[in-house]
N, C-alpha and C positions, 0 to 999 in steps of 0.2 A: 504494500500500500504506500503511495505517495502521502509526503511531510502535506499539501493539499486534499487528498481524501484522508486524513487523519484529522484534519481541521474542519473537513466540514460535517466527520464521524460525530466530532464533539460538540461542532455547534448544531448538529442534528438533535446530540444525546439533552443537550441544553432546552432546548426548544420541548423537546417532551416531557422534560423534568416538568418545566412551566406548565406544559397544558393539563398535566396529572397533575399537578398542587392546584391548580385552579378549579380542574373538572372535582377536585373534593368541595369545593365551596356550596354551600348554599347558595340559592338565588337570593336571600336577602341581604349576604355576604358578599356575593358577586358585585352588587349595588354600590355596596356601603366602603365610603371614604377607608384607607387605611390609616389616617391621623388628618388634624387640622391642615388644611387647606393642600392635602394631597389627593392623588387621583385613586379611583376605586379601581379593587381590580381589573374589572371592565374594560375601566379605562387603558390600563398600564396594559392590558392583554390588544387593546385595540392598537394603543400607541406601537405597541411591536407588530402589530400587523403592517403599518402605514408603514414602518421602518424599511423591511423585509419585501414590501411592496416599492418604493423609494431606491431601495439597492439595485431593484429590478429596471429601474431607467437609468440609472449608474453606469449598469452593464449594459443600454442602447446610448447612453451619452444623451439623454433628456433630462436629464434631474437637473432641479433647480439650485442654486447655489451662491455663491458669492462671487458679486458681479465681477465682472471681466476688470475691470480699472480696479480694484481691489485685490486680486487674487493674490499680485506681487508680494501684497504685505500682510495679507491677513492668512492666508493657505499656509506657511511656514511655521505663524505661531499656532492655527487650529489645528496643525499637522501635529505638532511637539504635543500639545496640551491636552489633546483628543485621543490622539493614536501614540505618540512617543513613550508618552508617562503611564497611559495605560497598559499598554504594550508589557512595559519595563515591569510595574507593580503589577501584572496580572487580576487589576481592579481596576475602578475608576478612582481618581483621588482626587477629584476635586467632585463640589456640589454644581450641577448644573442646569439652565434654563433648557429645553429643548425648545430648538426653531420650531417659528407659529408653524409650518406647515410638515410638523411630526405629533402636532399635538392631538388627541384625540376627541371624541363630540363629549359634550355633559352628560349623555346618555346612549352608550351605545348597546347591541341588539343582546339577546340572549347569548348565555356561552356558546351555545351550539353552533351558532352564527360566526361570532367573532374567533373562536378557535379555528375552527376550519378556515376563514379566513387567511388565519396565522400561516398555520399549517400549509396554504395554498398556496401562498406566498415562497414561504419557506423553499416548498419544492421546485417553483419556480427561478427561485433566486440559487437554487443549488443548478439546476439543471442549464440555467443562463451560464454559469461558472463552468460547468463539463464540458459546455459548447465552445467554447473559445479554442483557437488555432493551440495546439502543446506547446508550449516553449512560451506561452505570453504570460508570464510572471505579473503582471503591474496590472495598477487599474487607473484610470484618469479618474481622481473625485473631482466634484464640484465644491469641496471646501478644503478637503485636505490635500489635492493634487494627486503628484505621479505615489502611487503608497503601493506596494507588495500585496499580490493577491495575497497572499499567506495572512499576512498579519491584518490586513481588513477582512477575511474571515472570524481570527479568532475576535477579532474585536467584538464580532455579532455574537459571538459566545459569552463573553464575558459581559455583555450589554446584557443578553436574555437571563441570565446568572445574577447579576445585579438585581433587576424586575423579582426574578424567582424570589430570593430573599427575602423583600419586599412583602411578599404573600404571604410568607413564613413568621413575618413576624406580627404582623395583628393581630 
């Protein structure tokens, strides 16, 4: 097995931790905030759907991003601070806002809905990654630039592991 399908064995294994801690939820669990002014599960399971969907114009080079006259200077620190640090600590370390257009509705649909979603996503954004010519290591983001497939894989692993916890602890 490729250092690439071990990465995305994980961030596979990732993703179903989440939807198994979640599909334990109750529906009035599902709902309900996990603390003051954070997102309900729902939510954080939809947020990862948009993500996972998002990665999936990434890999057609449509996703939206930081404008073109910006990229110079703000791609190098979103790069370091998003993917460098994370990378490095195998967590996120710092606290952050997610861009308005990862954020998810006030009310999004039943579990059943929004996982599969996930899930749908997921295979998508795995199967966009197998598609690609062998030898194309890199991926052009729209915020962090030229980054290693590799490590914008586990990045989504460690993003969906972040979430999981998340659920674990309410």
């Amino acid at each position: 097995m490729t250092e690439l399908e071990t990465a995305l064995a994980d961030n596979r294994a990732a993703v179903e931790e989440f939807v198994a801690a979640a599909r334990a939820l109750d529906a009035a669990r599902w709902r309900a905030s996990i603390g003051e002014g954070k997102w309900s599960p729902a939510q954080i399971a939809e947020h990862l759907a948009i993500i996972y969907e998002y990665n999936r114009k990434v890999m057609l080079g449509t996703a939206p991003g930081v404008p073109w006259l910006l990229r110079p200077i703000l791609q190098p620190l979103l790069r370091k601070i998003v993917v460098t640090d994370t990378m490095k600590a195998g967590r996120f370390t710092r606290k952050g806002r997610a861009p308005k257009f990862f954020l998810p509705t006030a009310a999004p649909a039943d579990a059943s809905v929004v996982l599969s979603r996930l899930t749908d996503a997921v295979g998508g954004f795995e199967a966009d990654i197998r598609s690609r010519p062998r030898g194309d290591g890199t991926i052009t983001h729209p915020a962090f630039g030229s980054i290693a497939m590799l490590d914008w894989v586990r990045l989504q692993a460690i993003h969906v592991r972040h979430h999981r916890s998340q659920l674990t602890s309410t």
